[in-house]
N, C-alpha and C positions, 0 to 999 in steps of 0.2 A: 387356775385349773389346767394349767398347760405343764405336758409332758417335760420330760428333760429330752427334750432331741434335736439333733443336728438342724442348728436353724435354715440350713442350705436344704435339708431336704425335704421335697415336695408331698406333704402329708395333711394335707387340709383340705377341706370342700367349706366356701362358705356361702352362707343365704346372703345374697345379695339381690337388693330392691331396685337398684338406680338412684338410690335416694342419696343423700350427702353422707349421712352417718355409717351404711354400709360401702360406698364406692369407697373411704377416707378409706376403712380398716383393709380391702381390695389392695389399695395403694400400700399401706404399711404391713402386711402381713403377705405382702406380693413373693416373696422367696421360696414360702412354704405353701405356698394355693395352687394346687393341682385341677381346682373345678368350681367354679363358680352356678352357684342354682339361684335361678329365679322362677319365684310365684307367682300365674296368673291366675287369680281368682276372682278376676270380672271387676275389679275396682273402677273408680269413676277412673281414677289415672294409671291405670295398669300399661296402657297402649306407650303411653310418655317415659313409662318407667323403665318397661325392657327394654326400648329403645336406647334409654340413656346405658342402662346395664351391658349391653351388647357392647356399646362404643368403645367405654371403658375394658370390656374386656376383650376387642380386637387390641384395642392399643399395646394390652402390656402381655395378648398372647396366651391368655388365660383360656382352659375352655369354657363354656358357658353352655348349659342347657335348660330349656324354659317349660316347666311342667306346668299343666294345668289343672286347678282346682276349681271348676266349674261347678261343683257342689254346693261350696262355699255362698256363691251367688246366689244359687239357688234356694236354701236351705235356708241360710243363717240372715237373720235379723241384724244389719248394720244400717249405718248413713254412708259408710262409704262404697256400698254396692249400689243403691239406690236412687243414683245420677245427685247432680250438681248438687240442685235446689233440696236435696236433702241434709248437704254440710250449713250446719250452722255456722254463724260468724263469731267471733271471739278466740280468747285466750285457752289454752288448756288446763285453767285453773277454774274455769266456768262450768256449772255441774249439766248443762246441754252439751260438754262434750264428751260426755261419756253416749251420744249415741253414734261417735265414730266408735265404738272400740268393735273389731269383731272378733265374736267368742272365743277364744283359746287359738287363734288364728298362728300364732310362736308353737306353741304345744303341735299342730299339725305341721308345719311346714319343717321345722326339727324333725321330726318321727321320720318326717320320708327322706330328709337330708342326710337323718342317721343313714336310714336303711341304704341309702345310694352309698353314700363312704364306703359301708362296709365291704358293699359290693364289688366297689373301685380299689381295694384295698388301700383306704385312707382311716388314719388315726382320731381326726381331729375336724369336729363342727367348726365352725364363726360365726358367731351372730353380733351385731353393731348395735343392742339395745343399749340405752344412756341412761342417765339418770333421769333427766327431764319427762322419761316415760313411765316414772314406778308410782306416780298421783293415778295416772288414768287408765294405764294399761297393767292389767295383774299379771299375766304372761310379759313381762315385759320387766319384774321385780326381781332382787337378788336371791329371795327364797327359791322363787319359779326356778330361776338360772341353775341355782344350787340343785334341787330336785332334778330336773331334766337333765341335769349331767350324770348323776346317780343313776337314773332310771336308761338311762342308753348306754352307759357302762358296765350295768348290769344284764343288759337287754340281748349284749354282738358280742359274739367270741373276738375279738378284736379289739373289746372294753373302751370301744369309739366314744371322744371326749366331747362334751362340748366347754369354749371356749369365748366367752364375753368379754372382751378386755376393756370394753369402753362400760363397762355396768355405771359406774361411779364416776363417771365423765359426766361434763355438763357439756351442752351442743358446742357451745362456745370453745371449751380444750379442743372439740373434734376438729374442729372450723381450724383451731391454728395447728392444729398438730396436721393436717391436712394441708393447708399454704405451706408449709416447712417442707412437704412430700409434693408437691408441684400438683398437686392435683386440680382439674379443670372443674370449678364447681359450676362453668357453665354448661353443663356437659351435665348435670344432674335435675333430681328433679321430684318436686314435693308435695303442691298444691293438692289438696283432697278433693277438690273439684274435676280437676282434669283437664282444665281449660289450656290454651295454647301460650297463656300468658299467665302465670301465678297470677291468683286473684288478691293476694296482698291481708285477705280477709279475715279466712277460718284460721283457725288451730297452727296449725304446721307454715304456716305463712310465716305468722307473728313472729314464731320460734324461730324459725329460719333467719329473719329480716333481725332478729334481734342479736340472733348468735355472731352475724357478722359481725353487726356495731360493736358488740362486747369483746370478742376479739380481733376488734382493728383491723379486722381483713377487709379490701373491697369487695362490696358487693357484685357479682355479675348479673345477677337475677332479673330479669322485667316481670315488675309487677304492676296490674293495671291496676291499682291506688294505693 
């Protein structure tokens, strides 16, 4: 879904979490990233995230601005607004974790990503959704991706794109395509708990812990089990 244009020049804003999956694309689409956006919307690990998000984007100079979707918290039905003890333990293939998903949480954070680009006069969304997240998360699927790029194209005299590249990525290509980019994955950050030490436990752990091993990357991570 990406334009034909000068790969030097700076025509992109992307959603950026702090997480591994969007810092990696941060790192590799760093030529054309004029703005980095992050969403606080009260998550158990929101506080760890922009943190790690911010780091990353002192480093490579990026700007970074942090909006708040306090709504979200308030309003929407998840486990991961809901503190710790409401992430369940297991895999993302366990049907208890569909009560991390929160509702259309991609579909909002895009709308207002569009509307800032526009305003920034930039071309082109980011977002770091993988494969590993099209079982649990529906905003998070190639159709969604497909749609939401149609519907903001349509939307901005500016026919603002948006741009997935990792859709069809497994955590594991990000993992290495990210060691290849020097990227400090100590410096990121995942846990659905929030705690100061990945708990090793829920959902995004496993993934995590696994992706490394699959990709033969070492681990930085502390996890307390």
């Amino acid at each position: 879904m990406t334009g034909h244009t000068n790969p030097q020049t700076k025509d992109s804003a992307i959603v950026l979490s702090g997480g591994l999956d969007s810092t990696t694309l941060l790192y590799d689409e760093r030529s054309r990233i004029a703005l980095a956006i992050t969403f606080d919307y009260g998550s158990n690990h929101s506080e760890r995230e922009v943190a790690c998000a911010a780091h990353h984007c002192r480093a490579l100079g990026v700007e970074h601005v942090v909006i708040e979707l306090a709504f979200i918290k308030k309003y929407f039905a998840s486990a991961l607004t809901a503190g710790a003890d409401a992430i369940p333990d297991g895999h993302y293939a366990d049907s208890n974790m569909q009560s991390t998903v929160v509702p259309f949480r991609n579909g909002i954070m895009l709308a207002a990503a569009c509307g800032l680009a526009e305003s920034r006069g930039l071309t082109r969304v980011l977002i770091a959704n993988h494969g590993g997240d099209h079982a649990i998360y529906p905003d998070c699927r190639p159709a969604f991706v497909a749609a939401m790029d149609a519907a903001m194209r349509a939307g901005t005299y500016a026919g603002v794109a948006l741009d997935a590249p990792y859709t069809n990525l497994t955590k594991a290509d990000i993992v290495a395509r990210g060691a290849k980019l020097g990227v400090d994955y100590g410096q990121t950050y995942s846990c659905y708990r929030g705690s100061l030490h990945h708990c090793g436990r829920c959902a995004t752990c496993i993934e995590r812990r696994e992706a490394f091993a699959q990709a033969g990357v070492a681990d930085p991570t502390t996890y307390q089990i």
